[in-house]
N, C-alpha and C positions, 0 to 999 in steps of 0.2 A: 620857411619849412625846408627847402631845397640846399638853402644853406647848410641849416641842421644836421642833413642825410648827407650833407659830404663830410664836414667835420667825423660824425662818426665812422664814415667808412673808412676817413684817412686816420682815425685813432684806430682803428680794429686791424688797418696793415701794420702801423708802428708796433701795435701788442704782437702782430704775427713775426716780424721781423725780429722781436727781442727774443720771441721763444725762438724761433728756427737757430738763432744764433746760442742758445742757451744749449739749445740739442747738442751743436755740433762742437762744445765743448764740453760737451756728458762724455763725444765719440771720443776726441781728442786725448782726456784724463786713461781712459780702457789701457790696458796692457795684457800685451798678448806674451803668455807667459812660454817658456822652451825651456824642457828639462834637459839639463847636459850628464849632471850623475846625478848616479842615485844608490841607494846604499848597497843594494844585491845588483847594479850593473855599474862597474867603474870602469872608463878607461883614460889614460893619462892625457890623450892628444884627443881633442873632441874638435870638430869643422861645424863651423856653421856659417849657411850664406844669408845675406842680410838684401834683399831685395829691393829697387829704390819706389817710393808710393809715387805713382801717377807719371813716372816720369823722373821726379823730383831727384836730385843729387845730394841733397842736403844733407847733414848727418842727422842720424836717429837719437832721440835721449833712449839711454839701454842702462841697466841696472843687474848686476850680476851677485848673486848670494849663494857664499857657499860657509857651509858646515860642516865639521868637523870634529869625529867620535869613535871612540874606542874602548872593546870591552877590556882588551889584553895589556895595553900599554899606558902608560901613567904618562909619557911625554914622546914627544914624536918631535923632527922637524917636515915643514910643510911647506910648500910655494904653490903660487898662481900666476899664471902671467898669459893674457891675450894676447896675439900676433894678428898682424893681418898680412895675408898669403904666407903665412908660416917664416915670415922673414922680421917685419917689423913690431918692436914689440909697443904694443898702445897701454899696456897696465901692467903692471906685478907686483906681489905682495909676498914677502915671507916670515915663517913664525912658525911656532910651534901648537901643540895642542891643548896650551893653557891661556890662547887669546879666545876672545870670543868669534862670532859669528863674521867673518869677511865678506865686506858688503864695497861694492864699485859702484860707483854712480858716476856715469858719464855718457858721452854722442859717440855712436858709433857711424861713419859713413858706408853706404853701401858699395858690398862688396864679399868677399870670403875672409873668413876667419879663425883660427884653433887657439882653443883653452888649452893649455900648456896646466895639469894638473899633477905635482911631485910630493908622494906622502912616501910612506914608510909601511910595510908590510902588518896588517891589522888593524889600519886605519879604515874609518869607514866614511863617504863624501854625500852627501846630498849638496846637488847645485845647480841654480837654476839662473837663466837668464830671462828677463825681462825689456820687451821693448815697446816702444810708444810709437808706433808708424806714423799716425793722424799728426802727431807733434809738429812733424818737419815740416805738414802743410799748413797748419793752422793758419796763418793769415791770409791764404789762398784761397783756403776753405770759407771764411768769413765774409769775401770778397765775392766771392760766386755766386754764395747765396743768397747774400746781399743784393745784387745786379740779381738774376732769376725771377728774387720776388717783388722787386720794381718794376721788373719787363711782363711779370703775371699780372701786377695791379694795372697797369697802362692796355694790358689785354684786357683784363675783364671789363674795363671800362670802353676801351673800342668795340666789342662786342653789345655789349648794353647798346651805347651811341648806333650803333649798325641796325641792331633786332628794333630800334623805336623808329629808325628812319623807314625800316621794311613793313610794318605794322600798317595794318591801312585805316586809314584818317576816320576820325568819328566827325560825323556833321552836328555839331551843336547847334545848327540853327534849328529853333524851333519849328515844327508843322503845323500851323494855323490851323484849328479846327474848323470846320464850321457846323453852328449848329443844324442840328434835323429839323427841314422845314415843310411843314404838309400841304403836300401838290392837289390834293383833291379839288374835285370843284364844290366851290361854297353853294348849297339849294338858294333857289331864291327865296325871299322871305315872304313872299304869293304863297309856295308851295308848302310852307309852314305854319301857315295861319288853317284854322278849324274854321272848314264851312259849317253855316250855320245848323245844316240839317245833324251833321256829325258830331256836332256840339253834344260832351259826355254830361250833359246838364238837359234834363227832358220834363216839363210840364208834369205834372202829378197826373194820375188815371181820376176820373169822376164816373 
């Protein structure tokens, strides 16, 4: 039996460790989205700092989408280009207003950054950036929680082990009854006998 109840307990951590791990690749996948333009607020030079997660240096997966429309003009030329501290240039792209939707996917490392956006007067920009923070830690993340819920399971089990050793002992020995034995004193068997006179048997009347 005692077997039995640890197998299930050590299946029921395994199930807990696959979801805890399942979670933190739900966090992981999220993208936390940043609008750079948008169709009634454009501007050419847009900055954005890119903060590092936990610490972390790593670079970010970031994914940058931009659009490109106009009521007035039939063709335009267009460019994009990221810099980091307005010096080095990490992406660029240019084209006119008969490509489709420019889409970057790449890491960006933390730090400061300007979209470099160059259209033509009547052009209208929605654009957005997208980044994955979790990304850069994922196997740190994995790792931690991993360790946590090993070092929970080893607690809750010293705890258990502690709260039975502090429990106070049950005496299974059994308590001997003894039967009830009656103390009286026995009459003598003189004082039980019917004298004769008292005798409930009496000669007939004549």
């Amino acid at each position: 039996m005692t077997n039995r109840r640890t197998w299930q307990t050590a299946l029921l951590w395994v199930v807990a460790l696959v979801i805890v791990n399942a979670l933190w690749l739900n966090v992981v996948d999220q993208s936390a989205p940043n609008e750079i333009n948008a169709e009634n607020q454009f501007q050419t030079h847009r900055e954005i700092d890119i903060s590092s997660v936990f610490g972390n240096d790593d670079p970010i997966p970031a994914e940058l989408t931009t659009r490109f429309s106009s009521t007035s003009l039939d063709n335009a030329n267009l460019s994009v280009a990221i810099k980091r501290d307005n010096l080095t240039v990490v992406a660029s792209w240019s084209g006119d207003l008969t490509s489709e939707d420019v889409v970057w996917s790449g890491a960006l490392e933390p730090g400061r950054y300007t979209i470099e956006t160059l259209v033509e007067e009547g052009v209208l920009v929605e654009q957005n950036l997208d980044l994955q923070p979790f990304a850069s830690v994922q196997p740190h993340g994995h790792v931690v929680l991993t360790l946590l819920l090993v070092a929970l399971a080893w607690g809750e089990q010293g705890v258990r082990a502690l709260l039975a050793k502090r429990s106070p002992s049950v005496n299974n020995d059994r308590i001997e009854k003894v039967p009830f034995k009656s103390t009286g004193l026995q009459q003598d068997d003189d004082s039980m006998l019917w004298e004769e006179n008292d005798s409930p048997w009496r000669d007939p009347l004549r």
